[in-house]
DSSP file (Angstrom, degrees, kcal/mol; ACC not computed):
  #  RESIDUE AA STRUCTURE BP1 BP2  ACC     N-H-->O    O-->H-N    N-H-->O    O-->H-N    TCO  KAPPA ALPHA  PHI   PSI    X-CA   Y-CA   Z-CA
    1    1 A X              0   0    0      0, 0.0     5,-0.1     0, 0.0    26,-0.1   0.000 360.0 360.0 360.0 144.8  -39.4   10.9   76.8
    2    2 A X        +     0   0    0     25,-0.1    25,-0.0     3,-0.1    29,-0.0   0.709 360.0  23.8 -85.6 -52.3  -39.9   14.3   77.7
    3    3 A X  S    S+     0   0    0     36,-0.0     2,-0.3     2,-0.0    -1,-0.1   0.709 113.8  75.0-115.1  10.0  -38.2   15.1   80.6
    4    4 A X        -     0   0    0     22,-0.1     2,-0.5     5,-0.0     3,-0.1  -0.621  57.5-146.5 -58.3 128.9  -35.2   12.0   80.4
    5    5 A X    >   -     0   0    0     -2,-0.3     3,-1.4     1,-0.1    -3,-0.1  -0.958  23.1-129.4-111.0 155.3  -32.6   11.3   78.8
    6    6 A X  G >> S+     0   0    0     -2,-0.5     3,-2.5     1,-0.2     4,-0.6   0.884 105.5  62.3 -58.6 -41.7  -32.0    7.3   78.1
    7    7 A X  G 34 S+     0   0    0      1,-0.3    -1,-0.2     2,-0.2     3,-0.2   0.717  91.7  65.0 -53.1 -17.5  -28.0    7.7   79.6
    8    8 A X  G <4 S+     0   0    0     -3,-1.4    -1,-0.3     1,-0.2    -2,-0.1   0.352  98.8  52.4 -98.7  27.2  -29.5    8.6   83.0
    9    9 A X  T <4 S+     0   0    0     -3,-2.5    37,-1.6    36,-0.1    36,-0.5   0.578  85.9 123.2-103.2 -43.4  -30.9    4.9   83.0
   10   10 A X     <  -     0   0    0     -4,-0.6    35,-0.2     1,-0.2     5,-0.1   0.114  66.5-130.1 -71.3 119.3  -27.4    3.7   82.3
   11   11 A X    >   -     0   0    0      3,-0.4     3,-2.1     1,-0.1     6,-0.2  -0.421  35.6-114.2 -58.4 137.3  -25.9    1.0   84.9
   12   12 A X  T 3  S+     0   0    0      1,-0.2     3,-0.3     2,-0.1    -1,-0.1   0.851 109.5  42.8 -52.0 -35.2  -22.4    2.6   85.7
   13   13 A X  T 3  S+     0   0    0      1,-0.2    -1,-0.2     2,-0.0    -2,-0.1   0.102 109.7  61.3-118.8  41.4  -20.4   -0.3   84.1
   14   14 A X  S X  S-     0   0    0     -3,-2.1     3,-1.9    34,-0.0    -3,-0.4  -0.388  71.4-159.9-135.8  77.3  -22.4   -0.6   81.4
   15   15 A X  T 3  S+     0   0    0     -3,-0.3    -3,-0.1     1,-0.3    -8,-0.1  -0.010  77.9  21.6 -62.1 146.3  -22.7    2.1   79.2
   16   16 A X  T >  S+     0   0    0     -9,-0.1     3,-1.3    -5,-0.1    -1,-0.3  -0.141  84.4 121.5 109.9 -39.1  -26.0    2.2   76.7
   17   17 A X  G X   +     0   0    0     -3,-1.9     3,-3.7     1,-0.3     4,-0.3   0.677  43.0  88.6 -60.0 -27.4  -27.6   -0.1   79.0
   18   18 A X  G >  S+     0   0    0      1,-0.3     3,-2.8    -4,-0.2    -1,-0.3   0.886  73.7  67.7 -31.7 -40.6  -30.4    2.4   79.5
   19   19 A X  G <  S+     0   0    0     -3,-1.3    -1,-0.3     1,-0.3    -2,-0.2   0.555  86.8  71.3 -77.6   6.5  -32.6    1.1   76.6
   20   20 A X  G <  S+     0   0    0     -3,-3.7    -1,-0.3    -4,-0.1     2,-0.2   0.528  78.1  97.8 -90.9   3.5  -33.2   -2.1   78.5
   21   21 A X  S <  S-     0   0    0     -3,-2.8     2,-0.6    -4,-0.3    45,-0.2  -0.639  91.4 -83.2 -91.7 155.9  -35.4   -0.3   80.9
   22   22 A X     >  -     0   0    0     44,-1.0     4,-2.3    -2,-0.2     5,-0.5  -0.526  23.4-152.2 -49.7  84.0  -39.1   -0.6   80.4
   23   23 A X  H >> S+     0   0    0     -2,-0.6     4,-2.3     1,-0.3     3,-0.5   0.677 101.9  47.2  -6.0 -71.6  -40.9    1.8   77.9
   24   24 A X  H >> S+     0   0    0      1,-0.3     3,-1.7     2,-0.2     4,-0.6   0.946 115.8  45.5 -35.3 -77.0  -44.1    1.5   80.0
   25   25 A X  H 3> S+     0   0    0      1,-0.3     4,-1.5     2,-0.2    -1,-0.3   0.614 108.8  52.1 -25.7 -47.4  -42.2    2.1   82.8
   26   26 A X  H <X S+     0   0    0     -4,-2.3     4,-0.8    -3,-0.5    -1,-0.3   0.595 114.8  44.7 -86.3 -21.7  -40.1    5.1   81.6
   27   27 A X  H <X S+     0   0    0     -4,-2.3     4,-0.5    -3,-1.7    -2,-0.2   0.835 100.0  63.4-116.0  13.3  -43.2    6.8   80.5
   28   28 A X  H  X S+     0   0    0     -4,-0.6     4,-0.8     2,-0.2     3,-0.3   0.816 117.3  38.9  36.6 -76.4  -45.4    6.1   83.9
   29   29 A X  H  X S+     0   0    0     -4,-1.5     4,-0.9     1,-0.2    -2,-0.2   0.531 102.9  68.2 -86.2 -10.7  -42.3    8.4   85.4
   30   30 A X  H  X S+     0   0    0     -4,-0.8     4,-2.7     2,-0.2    -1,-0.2   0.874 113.5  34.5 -24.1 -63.3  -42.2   10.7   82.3
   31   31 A X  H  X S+     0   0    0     -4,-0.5     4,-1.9     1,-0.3    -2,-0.2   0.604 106.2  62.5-102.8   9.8  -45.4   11.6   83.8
   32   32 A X  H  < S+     0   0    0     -4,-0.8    -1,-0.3     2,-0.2     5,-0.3   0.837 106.8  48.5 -43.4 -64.7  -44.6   11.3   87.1
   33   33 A X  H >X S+     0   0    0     -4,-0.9     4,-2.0     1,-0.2     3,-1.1   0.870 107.6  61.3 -89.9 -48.1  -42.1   14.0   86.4
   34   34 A X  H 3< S+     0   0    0     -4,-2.7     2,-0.7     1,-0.3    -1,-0.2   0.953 113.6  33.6 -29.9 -75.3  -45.1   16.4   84.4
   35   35 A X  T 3< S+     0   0    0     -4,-1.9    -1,-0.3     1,-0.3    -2,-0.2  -0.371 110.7  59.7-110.4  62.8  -47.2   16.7   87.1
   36   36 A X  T <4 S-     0   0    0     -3,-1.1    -1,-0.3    -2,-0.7    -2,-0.2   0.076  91.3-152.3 -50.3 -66.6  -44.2   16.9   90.3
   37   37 A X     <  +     0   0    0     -4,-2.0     2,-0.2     1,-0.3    -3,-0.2   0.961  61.0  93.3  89.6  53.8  -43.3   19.9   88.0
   38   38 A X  S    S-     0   0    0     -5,-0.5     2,-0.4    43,-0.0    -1,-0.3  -0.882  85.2-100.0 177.7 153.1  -39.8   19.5   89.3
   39   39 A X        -     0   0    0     -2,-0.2     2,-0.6    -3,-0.1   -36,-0.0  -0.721  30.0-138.0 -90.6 151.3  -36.9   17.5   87.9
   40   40 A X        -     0   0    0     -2,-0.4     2,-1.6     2,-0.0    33,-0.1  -0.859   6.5-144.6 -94.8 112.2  -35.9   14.0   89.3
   41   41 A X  E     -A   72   0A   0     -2,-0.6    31,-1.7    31,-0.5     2,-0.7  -0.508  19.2-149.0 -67.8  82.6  -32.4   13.2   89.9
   42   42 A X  E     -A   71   0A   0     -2,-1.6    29,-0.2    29,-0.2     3,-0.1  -0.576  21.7-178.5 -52.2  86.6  -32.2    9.8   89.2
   43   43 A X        +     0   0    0     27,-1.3     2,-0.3    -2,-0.7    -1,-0.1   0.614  69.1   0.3 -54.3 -56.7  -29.6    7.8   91.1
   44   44 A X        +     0   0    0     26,-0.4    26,-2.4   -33,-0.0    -1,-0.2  -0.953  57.4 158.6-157.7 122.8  -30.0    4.0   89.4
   45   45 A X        +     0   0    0    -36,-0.5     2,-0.4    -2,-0.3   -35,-0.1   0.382  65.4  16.0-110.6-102.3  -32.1    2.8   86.9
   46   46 A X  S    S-     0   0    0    -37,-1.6    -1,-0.3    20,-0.1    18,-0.2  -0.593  72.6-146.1-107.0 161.8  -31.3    0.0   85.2
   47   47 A X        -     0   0    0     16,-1.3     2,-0.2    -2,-0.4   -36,-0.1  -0.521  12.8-145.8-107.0 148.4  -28.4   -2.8   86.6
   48   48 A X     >  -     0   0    0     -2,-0.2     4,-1.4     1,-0.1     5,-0.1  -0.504  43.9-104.9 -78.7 172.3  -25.9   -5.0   85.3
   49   49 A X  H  > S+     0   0    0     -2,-0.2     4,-2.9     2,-0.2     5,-0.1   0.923 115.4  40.7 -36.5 -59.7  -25.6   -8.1   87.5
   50   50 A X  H  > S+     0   0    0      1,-0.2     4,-3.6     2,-0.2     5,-0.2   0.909 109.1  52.5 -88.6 -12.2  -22.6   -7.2   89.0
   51   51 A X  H  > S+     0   0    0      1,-0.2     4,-1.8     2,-0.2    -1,-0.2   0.812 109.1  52.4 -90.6 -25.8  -23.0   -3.8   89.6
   52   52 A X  H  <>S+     0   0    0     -4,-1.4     5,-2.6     2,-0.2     3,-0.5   0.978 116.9  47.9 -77.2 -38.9  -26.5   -4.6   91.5
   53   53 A X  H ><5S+     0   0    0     -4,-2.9     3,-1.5     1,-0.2    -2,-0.2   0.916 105.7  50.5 -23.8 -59.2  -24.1   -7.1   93.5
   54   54 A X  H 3<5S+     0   0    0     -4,-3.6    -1,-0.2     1,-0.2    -2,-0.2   0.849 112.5  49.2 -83.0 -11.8  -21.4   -5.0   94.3
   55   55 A X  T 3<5S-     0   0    0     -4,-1.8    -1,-0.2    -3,-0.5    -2,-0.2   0.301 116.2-110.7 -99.7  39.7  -24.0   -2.4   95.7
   56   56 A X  T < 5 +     0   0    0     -3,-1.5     2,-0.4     1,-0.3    -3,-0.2   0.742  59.0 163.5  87.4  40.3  -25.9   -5.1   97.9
   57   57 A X      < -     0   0    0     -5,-2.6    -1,-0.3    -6,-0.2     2,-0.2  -0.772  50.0 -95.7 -97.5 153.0  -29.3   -5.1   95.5
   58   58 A X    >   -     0   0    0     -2,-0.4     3,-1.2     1,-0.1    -1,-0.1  -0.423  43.2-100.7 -64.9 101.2  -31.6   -8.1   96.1
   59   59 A X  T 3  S+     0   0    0      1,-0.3    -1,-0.1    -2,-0.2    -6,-0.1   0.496 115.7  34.2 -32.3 -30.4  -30.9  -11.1   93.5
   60   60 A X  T 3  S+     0   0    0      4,-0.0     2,-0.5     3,-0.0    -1,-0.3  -0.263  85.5 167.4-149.9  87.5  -33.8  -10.4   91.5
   61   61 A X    X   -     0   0    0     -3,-1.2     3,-3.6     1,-0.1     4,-0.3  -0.527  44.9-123.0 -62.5 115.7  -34.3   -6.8   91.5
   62   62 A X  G >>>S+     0   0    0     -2,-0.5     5,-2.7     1,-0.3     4,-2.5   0.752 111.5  65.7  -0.1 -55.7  -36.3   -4.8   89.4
   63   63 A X  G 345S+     0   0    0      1,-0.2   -16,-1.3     4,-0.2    -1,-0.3   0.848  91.0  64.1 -71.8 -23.2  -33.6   -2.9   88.5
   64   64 A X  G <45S+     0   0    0     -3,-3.6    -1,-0.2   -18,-0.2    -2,-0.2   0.902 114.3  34.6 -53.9 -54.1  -32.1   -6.1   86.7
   65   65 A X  T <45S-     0   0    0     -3,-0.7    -2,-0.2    -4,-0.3    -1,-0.2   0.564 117.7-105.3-117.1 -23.4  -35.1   -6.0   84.3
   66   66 A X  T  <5S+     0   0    0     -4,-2.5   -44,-1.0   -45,-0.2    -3,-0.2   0.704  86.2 120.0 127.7  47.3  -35.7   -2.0   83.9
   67   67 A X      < +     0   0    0     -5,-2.7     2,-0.3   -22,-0.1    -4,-0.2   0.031  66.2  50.8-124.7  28.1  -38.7   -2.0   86.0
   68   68 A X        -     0   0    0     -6,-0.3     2,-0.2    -5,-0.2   -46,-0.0  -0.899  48.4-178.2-148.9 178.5  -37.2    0.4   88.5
   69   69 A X        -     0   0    0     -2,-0.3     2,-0.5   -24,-0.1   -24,-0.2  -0.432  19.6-143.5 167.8 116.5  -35.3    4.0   89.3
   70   70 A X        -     0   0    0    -26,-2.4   -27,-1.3    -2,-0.2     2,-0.7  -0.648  18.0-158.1 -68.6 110.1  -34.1    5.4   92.4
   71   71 A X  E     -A   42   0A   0     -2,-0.5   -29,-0.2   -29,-0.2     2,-0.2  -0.831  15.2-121.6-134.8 134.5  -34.6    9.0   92.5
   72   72 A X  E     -A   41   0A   0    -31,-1.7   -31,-0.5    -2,-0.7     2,-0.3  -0.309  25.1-158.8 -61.4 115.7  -32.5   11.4   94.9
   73   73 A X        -     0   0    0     -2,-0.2     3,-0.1   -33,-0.1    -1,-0.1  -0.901  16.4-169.6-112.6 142.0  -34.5   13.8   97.7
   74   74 A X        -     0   0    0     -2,-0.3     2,-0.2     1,-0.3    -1,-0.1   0.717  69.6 -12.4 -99.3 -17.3  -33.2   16.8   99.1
   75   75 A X  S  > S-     0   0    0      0, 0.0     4,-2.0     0, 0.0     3,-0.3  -0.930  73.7 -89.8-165.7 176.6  -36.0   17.4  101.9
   76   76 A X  H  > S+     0   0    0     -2,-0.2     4,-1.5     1,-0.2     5,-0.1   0.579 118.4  58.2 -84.4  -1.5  -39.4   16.2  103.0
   77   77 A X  H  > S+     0   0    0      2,-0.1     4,-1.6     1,-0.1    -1,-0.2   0.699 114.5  37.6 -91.3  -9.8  -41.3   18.7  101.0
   78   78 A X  H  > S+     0   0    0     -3,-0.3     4,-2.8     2,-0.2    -2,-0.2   0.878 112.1  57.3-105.3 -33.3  -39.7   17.6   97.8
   79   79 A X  H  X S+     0   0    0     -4,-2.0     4,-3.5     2,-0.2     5,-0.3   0.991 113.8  41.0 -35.6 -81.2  -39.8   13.8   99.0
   80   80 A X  H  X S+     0   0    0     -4,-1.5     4,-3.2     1,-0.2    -2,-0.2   0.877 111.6  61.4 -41.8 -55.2  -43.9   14.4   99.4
   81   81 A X  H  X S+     0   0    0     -4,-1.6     4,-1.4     1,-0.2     3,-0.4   0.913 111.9  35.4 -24.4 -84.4  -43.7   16.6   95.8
   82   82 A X  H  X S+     0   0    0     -4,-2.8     4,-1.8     1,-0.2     5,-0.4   0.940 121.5  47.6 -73.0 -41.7  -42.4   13.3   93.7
   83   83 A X  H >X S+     0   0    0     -4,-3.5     3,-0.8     1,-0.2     4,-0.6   0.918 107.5  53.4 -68.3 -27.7  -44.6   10.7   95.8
   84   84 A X  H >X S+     0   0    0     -4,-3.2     4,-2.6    -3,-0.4     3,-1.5   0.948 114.0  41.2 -22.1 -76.9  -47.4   12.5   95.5
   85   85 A X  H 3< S+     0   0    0     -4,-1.4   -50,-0.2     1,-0.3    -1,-0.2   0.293 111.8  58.8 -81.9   8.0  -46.9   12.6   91.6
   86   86 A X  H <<>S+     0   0    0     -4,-1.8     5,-1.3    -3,-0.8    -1,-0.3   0.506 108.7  41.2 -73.2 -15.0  -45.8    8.9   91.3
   87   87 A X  H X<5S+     0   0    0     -3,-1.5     3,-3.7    -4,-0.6    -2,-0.2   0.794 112.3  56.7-112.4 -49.6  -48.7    7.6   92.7
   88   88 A X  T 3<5S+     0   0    0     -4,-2.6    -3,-0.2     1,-0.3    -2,-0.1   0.917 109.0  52.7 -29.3 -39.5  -50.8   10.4   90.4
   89   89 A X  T 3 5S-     0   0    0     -5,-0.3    -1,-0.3     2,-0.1    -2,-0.2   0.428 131.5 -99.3 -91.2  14.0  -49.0    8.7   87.6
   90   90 A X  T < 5S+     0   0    0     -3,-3.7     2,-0.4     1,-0.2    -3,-0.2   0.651  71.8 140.1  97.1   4.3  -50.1    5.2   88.6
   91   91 A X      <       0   0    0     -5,-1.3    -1,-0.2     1,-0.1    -2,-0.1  -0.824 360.0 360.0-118.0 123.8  -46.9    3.5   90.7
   92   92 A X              0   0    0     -2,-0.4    -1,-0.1    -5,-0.0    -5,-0.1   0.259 360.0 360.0 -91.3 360.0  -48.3    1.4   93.8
């Protein structure tokens, strides 16, 4: 990956856990992140069990299987910036 590191993937109480998220996936938002021009602060990628429990995620979530990542907006112009270039990069 190009603008990622694998650690910011990482479920909080499992460190390493990052490499279980999806390759496709992770470069989909790779380029996501190209053409935003902009960083994303990624919040949660991918989840243990309990840790998608204890913060109330849906029993099978995305994030369980690396097929997901929450990423932190500071306003609506930067909000429009990353969906704009997620949906440029292919993510319905």
């Amino acid at each position: 990956m190009k603008y990622f590191n694998i650690d910011e993937f990482d479920s909080p109480d499992l460190p390493g856990s990052g490499i279980n998220m999806d390759s496709g996936f992770l470069q989909m938002l790779d380029n996501a992140r190209e053409i935003a021009g902009q960083p994303f602060n990624i919040t949660s990628g991918y989840r243990s069990k309990e840790h998608n429990t204890k913060v109330g995620g849906v029993e099978n979530s995305s994030h369980l299987y690396g097929f997901a990542a929450d990423i932190a907006v500071s306003n609506g112009n930067q909000r429009y910036i990353i969906l704009n270039s997620l949906i440029k990069a292919g993510f319905k």
